[in-house]
BADRENDO-589632 format. One record per atom (N, C-alpha, C, O): x, y, z. Coordinates in steps of 0.2 Angstrom, whole numbers, plus 5000, padded with zeros to 4 digits. Each point is the difference from the previous one (the first is absolute). Layout:
<pts>
XYZ/...
</pts>
This chain:
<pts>
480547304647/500649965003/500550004994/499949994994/500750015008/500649994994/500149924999/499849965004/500450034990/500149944998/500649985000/500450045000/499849895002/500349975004/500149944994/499649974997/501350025003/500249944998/499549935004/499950015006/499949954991/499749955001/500649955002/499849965004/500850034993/500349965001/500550015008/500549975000/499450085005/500450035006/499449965005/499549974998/500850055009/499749995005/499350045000/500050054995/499549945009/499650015003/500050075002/500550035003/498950024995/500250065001/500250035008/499549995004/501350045000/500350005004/500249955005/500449995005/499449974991/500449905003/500850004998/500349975005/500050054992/500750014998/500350035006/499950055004/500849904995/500550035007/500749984997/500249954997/500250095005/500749984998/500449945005/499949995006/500449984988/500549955003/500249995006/499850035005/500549924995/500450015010/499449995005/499449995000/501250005006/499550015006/499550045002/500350065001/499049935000/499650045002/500250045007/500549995004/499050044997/500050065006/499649925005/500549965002/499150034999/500149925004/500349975001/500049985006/500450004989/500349954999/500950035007/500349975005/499650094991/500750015005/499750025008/500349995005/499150034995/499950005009/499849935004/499949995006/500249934987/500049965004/500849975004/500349945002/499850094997/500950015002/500250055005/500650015002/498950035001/500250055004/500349965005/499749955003/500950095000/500049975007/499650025009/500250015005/499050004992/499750025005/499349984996/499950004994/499649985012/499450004995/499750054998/500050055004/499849964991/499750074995/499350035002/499549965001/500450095000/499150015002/499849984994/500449984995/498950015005/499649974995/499750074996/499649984995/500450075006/499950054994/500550014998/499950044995/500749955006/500550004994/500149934996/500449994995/499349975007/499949934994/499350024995/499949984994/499750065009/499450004996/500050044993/500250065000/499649914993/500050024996/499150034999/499549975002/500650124995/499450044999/500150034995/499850065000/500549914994/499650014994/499749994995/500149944998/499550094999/499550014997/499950054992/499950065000/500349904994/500050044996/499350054998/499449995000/501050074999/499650054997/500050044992/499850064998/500349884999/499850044992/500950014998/500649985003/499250054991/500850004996/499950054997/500550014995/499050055005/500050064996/500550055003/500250015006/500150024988/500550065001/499650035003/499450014999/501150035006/500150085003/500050084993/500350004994/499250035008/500150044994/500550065004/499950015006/500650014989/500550055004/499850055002/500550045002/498949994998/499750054999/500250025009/500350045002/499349885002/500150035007/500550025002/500150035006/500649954989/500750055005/500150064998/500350045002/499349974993/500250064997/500050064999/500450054998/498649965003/499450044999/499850055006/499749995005/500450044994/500050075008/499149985002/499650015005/500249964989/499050004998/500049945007/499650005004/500949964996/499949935002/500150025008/499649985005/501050054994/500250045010/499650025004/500049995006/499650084988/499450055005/499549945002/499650015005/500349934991/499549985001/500249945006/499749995005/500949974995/500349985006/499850055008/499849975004/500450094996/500050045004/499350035002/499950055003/499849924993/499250035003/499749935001/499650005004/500449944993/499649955002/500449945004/499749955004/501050064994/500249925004/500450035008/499949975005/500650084993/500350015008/499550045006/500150005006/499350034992/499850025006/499549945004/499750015005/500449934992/499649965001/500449925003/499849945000/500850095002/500249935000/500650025005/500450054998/499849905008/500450005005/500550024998/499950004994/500750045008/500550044998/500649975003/499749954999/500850045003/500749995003/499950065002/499650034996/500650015010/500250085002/500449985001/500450014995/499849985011/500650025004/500149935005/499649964999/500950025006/500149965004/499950015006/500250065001/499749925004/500250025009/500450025002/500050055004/500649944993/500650025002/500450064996/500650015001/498750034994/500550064998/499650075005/500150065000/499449915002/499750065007/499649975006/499450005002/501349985000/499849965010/499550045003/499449995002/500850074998/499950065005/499350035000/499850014994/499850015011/499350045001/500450054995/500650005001/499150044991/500150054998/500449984995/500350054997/499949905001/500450014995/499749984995/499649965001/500550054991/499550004995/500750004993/500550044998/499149914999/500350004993/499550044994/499450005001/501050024994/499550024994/500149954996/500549984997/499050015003/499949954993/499850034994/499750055001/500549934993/499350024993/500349954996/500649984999/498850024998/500149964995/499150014995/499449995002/500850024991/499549984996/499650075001/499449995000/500850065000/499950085001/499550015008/499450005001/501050005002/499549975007/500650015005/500649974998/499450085008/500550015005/499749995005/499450014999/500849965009/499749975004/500650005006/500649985000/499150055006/500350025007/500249895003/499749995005/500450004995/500049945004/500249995007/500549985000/498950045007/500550035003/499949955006/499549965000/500950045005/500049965007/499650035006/500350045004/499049944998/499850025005/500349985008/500649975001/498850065004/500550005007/499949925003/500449975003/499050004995/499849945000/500549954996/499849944999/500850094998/500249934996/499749994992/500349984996/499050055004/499649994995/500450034994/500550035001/499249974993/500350044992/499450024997/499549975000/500750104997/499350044996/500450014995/500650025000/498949984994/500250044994/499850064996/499649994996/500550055006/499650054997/500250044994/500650014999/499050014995/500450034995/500350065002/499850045005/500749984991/500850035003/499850104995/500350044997/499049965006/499650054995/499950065002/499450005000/500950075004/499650065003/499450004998/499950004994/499650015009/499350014998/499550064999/499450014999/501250035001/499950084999/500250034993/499650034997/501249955001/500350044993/500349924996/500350014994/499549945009/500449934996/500950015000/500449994996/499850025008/500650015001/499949915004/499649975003/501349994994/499949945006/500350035005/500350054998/499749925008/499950005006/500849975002/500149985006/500350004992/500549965000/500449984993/499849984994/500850015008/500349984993/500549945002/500149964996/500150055008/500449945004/499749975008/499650015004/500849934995/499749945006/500450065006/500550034998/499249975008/500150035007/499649955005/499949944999/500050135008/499949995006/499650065001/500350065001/499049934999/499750075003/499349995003/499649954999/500250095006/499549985003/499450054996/499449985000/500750074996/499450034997/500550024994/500649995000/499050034994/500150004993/499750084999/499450015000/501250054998/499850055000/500250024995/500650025000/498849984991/500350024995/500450075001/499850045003/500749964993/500550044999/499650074998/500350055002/499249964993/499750044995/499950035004/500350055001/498949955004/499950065003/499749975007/499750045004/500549894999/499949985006/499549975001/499950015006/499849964992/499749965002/500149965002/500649994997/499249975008/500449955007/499549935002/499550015004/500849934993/499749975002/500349925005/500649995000/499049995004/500349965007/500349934995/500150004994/500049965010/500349944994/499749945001/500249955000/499150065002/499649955000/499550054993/499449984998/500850065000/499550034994/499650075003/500050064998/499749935007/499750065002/500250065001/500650015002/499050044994/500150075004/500650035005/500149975005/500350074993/500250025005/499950105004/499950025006/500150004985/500150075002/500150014993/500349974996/499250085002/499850064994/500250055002/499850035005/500950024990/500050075005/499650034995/499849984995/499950085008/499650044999/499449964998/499850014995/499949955010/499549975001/499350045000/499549985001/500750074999/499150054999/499950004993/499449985000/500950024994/500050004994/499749934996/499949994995/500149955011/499749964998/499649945005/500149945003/499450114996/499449985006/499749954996/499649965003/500450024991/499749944996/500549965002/499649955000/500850035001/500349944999/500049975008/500450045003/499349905000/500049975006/500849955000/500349984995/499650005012/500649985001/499849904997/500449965001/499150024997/500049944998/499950004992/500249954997/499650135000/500149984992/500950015000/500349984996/500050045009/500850034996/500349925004/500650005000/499149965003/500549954999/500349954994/499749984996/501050015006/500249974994/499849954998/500149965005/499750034990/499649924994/500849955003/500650025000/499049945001/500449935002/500149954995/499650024995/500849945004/500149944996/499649955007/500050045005/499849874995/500249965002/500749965003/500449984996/499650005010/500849985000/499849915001/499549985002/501050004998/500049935003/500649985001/500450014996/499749965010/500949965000/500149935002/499649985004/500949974993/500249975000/500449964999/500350004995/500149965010/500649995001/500550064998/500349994995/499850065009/500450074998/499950044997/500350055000/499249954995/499950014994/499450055001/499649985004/500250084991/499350055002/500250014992/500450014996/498649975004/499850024995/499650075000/500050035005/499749974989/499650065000/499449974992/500249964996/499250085006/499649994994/499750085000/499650035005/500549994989/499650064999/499350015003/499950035005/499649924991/499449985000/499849975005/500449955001/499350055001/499749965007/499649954998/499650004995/500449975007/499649915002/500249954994/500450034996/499449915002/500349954998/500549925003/499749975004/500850014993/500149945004/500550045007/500450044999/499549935007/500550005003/500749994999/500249954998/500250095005/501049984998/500049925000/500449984996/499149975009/500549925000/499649994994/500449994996/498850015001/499849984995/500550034995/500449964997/499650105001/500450034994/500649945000/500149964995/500550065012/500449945001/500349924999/500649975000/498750004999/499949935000/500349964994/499850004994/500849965009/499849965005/500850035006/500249975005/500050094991/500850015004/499950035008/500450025004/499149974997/499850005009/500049935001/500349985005/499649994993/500249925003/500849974999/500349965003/499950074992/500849974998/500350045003/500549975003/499550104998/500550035002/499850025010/500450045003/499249925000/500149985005/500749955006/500249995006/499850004987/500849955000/500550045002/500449985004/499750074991/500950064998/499750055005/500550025001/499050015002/499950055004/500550074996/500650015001/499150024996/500350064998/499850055005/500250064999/499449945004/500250055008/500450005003/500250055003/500249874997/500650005005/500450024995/500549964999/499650104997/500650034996/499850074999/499550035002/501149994994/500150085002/500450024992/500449954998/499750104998/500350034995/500650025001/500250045003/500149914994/500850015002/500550044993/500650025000/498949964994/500350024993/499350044997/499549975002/500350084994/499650034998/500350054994/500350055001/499449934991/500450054995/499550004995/499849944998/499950135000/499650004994/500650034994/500550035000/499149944995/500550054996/499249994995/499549965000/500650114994/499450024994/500349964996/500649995000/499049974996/500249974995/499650024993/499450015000/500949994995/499750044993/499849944997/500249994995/499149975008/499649964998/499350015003/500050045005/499449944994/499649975002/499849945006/500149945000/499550105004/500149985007/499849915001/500149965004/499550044991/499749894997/500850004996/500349965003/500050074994/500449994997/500549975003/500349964997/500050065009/500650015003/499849945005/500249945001/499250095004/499749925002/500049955000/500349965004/499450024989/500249934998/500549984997/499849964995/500850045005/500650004999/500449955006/500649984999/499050035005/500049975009/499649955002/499949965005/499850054986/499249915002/500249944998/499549965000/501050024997/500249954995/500750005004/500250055003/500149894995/500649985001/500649994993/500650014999/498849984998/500649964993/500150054995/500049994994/500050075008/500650064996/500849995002/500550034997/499649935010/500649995003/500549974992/500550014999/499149954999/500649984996/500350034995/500449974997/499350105000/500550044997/500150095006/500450045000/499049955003/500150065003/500750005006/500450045001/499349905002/500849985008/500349954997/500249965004/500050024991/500549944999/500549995007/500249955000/499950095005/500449995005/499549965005/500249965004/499350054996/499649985004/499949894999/500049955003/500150064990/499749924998/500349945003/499649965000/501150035002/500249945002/499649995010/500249965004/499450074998/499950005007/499250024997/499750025004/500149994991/499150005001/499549984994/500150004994/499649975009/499549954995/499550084996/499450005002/500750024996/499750054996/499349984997/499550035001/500749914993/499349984996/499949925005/499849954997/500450065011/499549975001/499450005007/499749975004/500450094994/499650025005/499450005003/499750014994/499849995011/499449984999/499650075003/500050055004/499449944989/499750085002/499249985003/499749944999/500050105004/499550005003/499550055001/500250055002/499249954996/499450075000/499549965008/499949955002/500050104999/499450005007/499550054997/500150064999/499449925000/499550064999/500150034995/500249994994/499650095008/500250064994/500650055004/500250054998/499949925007/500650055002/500749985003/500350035003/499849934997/500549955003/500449964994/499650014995/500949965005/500349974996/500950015004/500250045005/500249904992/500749975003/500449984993/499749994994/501050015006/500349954999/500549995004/500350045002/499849884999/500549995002/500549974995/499949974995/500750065008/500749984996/500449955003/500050015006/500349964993/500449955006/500850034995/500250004994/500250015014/500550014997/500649945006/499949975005/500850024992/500449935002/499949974997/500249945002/499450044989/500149974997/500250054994/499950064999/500349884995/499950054992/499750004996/499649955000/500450084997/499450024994/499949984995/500550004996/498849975003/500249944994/500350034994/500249964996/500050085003/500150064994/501049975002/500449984996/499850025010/500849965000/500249934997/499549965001/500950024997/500249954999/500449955006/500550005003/499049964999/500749995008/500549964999/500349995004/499849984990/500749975000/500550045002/500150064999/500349895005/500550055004/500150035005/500450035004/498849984997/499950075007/499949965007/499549965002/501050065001/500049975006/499450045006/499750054998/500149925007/499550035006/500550095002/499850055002/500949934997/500250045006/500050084995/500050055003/500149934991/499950064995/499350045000/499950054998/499449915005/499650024999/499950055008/499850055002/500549915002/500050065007/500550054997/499850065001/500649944997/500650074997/499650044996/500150064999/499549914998/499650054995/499650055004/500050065000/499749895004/499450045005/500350035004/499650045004/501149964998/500150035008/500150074994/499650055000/501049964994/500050054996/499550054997/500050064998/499449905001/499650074995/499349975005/499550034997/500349945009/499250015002/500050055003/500550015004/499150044997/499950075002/499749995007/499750055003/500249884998/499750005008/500349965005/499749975004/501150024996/500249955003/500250045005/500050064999/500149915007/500250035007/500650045001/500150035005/500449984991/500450055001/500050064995/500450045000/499049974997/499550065000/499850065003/499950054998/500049925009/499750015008/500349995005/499850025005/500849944994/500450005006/500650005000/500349964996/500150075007/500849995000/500549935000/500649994998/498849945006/500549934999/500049994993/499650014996/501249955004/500249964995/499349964996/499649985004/500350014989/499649954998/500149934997/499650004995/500949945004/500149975001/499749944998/499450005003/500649974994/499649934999/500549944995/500150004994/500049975011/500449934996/499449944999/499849975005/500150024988/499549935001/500449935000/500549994997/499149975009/500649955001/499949944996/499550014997/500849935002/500049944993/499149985002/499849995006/500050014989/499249975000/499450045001/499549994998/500950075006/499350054999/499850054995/500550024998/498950004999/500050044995/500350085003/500150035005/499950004990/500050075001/499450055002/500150065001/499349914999/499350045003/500249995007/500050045005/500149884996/499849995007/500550015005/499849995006/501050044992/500650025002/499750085003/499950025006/500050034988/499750065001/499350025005/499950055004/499749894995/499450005006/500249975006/499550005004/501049994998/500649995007/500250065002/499850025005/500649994991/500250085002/499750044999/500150055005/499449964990/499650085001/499549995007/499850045003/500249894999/499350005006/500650035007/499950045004/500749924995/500650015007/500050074999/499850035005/500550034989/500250055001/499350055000/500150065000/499549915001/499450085000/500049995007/500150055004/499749874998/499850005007/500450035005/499950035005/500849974992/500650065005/500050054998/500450045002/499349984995/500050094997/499550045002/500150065001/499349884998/499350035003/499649995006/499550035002/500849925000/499749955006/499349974995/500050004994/499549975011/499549984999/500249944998/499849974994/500650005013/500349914996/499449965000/500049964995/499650065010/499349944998/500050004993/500149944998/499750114997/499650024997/500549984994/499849984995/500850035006/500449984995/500249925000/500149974995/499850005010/500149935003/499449964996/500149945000/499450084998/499549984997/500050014992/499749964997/500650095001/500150044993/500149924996/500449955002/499150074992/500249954995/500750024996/500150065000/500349914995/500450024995/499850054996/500450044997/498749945001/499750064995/500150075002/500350054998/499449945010/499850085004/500750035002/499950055004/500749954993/500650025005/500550014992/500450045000/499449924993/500350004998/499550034992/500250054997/499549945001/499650014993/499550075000/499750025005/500249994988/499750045001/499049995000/499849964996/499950085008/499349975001/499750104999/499950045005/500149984990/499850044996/499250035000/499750004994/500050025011/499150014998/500150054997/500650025001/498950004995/499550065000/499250015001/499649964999/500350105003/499450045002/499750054998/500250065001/499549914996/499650064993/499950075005/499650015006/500850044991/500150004994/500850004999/500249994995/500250035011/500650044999/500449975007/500550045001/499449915002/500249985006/500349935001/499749955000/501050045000/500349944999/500749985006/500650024999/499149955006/500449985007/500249924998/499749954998/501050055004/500349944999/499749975007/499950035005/500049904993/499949945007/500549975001/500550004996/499549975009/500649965002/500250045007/499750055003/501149924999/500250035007/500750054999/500250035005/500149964988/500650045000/499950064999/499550004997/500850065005/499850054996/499850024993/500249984995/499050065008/499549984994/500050074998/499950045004/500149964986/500050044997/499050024999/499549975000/500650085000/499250044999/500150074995/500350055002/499349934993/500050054995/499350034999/499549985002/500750084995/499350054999/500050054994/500650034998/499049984999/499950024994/499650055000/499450015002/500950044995/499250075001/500250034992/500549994996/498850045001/500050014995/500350084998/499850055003/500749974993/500150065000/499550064997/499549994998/500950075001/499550054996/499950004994/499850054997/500449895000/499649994992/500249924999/500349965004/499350024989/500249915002/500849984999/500149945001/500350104998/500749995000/500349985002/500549974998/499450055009/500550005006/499849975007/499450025002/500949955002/499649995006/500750015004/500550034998/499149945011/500550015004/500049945004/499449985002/501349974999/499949924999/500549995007/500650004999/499150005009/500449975006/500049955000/499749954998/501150055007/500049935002/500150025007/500350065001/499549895004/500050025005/500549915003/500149954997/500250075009/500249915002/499950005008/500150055004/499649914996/499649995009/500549945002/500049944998/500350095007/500349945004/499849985007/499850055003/500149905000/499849995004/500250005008/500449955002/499550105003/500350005007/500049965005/499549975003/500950025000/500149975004/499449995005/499850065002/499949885001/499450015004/500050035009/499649985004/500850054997/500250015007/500250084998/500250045003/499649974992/500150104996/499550024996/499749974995/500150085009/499350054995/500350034995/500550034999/499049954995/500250044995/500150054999/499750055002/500849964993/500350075000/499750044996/499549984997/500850075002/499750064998/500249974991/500549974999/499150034995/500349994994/500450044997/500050065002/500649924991/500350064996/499550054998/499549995002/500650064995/499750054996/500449974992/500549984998/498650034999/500350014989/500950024998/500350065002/500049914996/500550044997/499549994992/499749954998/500350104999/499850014996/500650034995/500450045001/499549914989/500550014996/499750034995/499449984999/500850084997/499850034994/500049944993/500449945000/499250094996/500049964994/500749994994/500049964996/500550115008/500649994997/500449935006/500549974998/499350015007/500549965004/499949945000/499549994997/500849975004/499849925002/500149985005/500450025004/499249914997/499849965006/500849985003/500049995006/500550014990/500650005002/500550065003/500650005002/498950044999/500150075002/499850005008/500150055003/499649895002/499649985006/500749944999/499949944998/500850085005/500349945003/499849975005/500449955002/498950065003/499849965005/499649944995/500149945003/499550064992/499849944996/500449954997/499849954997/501050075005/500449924998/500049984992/500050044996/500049915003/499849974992/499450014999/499949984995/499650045010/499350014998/500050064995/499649984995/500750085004/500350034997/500149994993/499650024996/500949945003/500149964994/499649984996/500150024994/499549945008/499449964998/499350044998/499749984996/500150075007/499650055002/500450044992/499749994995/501050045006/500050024993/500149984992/499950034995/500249905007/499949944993/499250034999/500050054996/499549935008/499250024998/500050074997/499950004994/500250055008/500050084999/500449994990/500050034994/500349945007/500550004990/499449994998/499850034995/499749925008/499449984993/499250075002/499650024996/500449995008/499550015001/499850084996/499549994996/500750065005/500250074993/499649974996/499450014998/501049924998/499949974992/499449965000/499849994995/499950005009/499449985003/499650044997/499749994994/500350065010/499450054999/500250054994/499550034999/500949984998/500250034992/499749934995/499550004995/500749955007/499549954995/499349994999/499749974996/500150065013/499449984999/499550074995/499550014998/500950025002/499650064998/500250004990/499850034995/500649935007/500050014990/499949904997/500549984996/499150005006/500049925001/499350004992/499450025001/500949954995/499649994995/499249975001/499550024997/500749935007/499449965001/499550055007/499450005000/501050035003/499850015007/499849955006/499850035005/500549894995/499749975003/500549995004/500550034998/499649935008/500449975004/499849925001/499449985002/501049994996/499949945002/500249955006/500649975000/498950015004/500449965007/500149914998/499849974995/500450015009/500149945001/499549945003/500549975002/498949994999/499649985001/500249995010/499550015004/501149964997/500349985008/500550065002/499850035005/500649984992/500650055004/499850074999/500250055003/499349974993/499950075000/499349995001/499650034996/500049925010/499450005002/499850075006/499650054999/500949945006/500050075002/499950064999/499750045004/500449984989/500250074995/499149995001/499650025004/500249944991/499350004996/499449985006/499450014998/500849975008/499550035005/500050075003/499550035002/501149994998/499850075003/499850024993/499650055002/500449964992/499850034995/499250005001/499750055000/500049885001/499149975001/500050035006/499650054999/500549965005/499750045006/500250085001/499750035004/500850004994/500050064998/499450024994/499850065000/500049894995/499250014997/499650035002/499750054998/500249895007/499250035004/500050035003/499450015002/501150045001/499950065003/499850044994/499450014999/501250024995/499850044997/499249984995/499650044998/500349905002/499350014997/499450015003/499550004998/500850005009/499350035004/499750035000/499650005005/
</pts>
């Protein structure tokens, strides 16, 4: 265990100044669920990270044979293949996979592999009811079976149940399909737990992909990740973001070995500002200029907000963001109930390993991370789910705009200031992964509270590879 000043807090008992994450939901103007008051953490040690895992190709092959074939996957959503026959390609982690729609509604995954010369079988998401490698034809149906060997005399050894295609497992949940290489283990709601009971709330079924942008990023796919698990780089990373978000005070949360949160509250400021002088209405001016999820993001109405004498600036903004989603999106019930937290701050999970969906009711950012073809580089989406009207089926989702490693996120004008902010993180990250590889010590050092996230998926990305 590392040694520890005797004269500081309690090891992980330490928290920044100011109003707590509590403290501001006892002010919400709606009652708050009771798993967003609940505190779940739990210190895990203070040993450095050795940089090795971002670095090591040795670290990768061994990622990609002991930890992704064994663990729920993010695929794809409902809504980017409605239709009997329609099928996305997935890969990730040297691994290609048909994910396709049956007649029944149902989803199969098969690997995206001819079984005759190893040609893939697809290179792009479609629409097909049989899969006919290009090479020399072989034809398979899209539930995996058999279709048709030409010159089928020539191989009387092979029956029609050895040449079906090897499957992944699928699972789905709220809009969402998974996949798992390997077969058996925990279920999608245990792996998920406890986000099937909170996220019963936001229904991410009742939404549909309205923004979708990968771009490569010339870091390390942990690297680029967590960048996205902590809040309190805001205060040199987003200086624009500070007067409208509690950055170091935000509250983090571990569930298990595969779940973890932070929540950020944003309508106030950051202990890191000075408030002499700063009025409530400057802190909505902040937020309506640089928050990358306010409502006229996604909608054509004016965005607006005057705080009147006596009210703050959280509780000003949790007015309006609940008025204008409910006219944008319908589901007035649903908004009519919304706390200030759920319409206005950010509520941040992840899911070991690479799977990160915002909560709450406003349009919700969901991020994914795939490792690329050496530890260098990865491939880092963002996706945004907005919520439809309940008297409309869901629609058809966007398709990837996907950006090269020469572009930026500022290059996808549908992401708004999201953009922006997205490109602040990318200035550091490169420098990242060049320090980690010529780092004297080799070590990474976290945080015991704010960078508890980081050093749980580290402990349980472990125990796969030590298996």
């Amino acid at each position: 265990m590392a040694e520890r000043d005797p004269t500081i807090a309690a090891a992980g008992a330490a928290r920044s100044p100011g109003a707590t994450w509590t403290d501001i939901l006892e002010v919400d103007g709606r009652p708050v669920p009771a798993f967003l008051k609940e505190e779940s953490y739990r210190y895990l040690g203070s040993e450095p990270i050795d940089a090795t895992v971002y670095t090591s190709a040795e670290h990768q092959a061994l990622e990609n044979a002991r930890m992704w074939p064994n663990v729920w996957q993010f695929a794809a959503r409902d809504e980017d293949m409605p239709e009997p026959g329609d099928y996305i390609v997935y890969e990730n982690a040297g691994r290609s996979f048909l994910v396709v729609r049956q007649d029944d509604g149902s989803v199969r995954a098969m690997h995206n592999v001819c079984l005759h010369r190893g040609r893939k079988l697809r290179l792009e998401d479609g629409s097909a009811d049989r899969f006919q490698c290009p090479f020399h034809g072989f034809t398979w149906n899209k539930d995996g079976s058999l279709a048709d060997i030409p010159c089928r005399w020539d191989f009387t050894h092979l029956t029609d149940a050895k040449m079906q295609l090897p499957e992944a497992e699928v699972a789905r949940w709220q809009g969402y399909i998974f996949l798992r290489e390997n077969h058996g283990g925990p279920s999608i709601e245990e792996f998920l737990a406890p986000l099937p009971e909170f996220f019963e709330r936001w229904r991410h079924d009742q939404c549909t992909t309205a923004i979708w942008v990968g771009k490569e990023v010339a870091a390390n796919w942990k690297v680029t990740m967590e960048a996205f698990m902590e809040a309190w780089h805001t205060i040199v990373t987003h200086p624009q973001l500070l007067p409208f978000t509690g950055d170091a005070n935000t509250s983090y949360n571990i569930y298990g070995d595969n779940v973890n949160v932070a929540y950020t509250p944003f309508g106030v400021m950051s202990p890191h500002i000075d408030p002499e002088g700063k009025e409530q209405q400057w802190i909505v001016d902040e937020f309506i200029k640089y928050n990358g999820r306010s409502a006229d993001n996604y909608a054509d109405s004016p965005y607006a907000v005057t705080v009147p004498e006596g009210m703050s600036a959280r509780r000003a903004l949790g007015e309006a963001m609940r008025k204008n989603f409910a006219e944008t999106f319908g589901h007035a019930d649903l908004h009519e109930q919304a706390t200030d937290v759920e319409v206005l701050d950010g509520l941040v999970y992840n899911v070991f390993p690479n799977f990160a969906p915002w909560g709450g009711y406003m349009p919700n950012i969901v991020y994914r991370w795939r490792p690329g073809s050496d530890p260098d580089h990865c491939l880092m989406e963002v996706r945004i789910l907005v919520r439809i009207p309940e008297d409309q089926p869901i629609p058809r989702g966007v398709p990837m705009k996907l950006l090269g490693r020469d572009q930026k996120w500022t290059d996808a004008p549908e992401l708004g200031v999201l953009g922006h902010v997205f490109e602040q993180d990318m200035e550091n990250l490169p420098y990242v992964q060049d320090g980690l590889k010529v780092s004297k010590t080799g070590e990474v050092q976290l945080g015991d509270y704010q960078e508890i996230r980081i050093r749980q998926f580290h402990q349980t990305m472990r125990k796969y590879l030590d298996a």
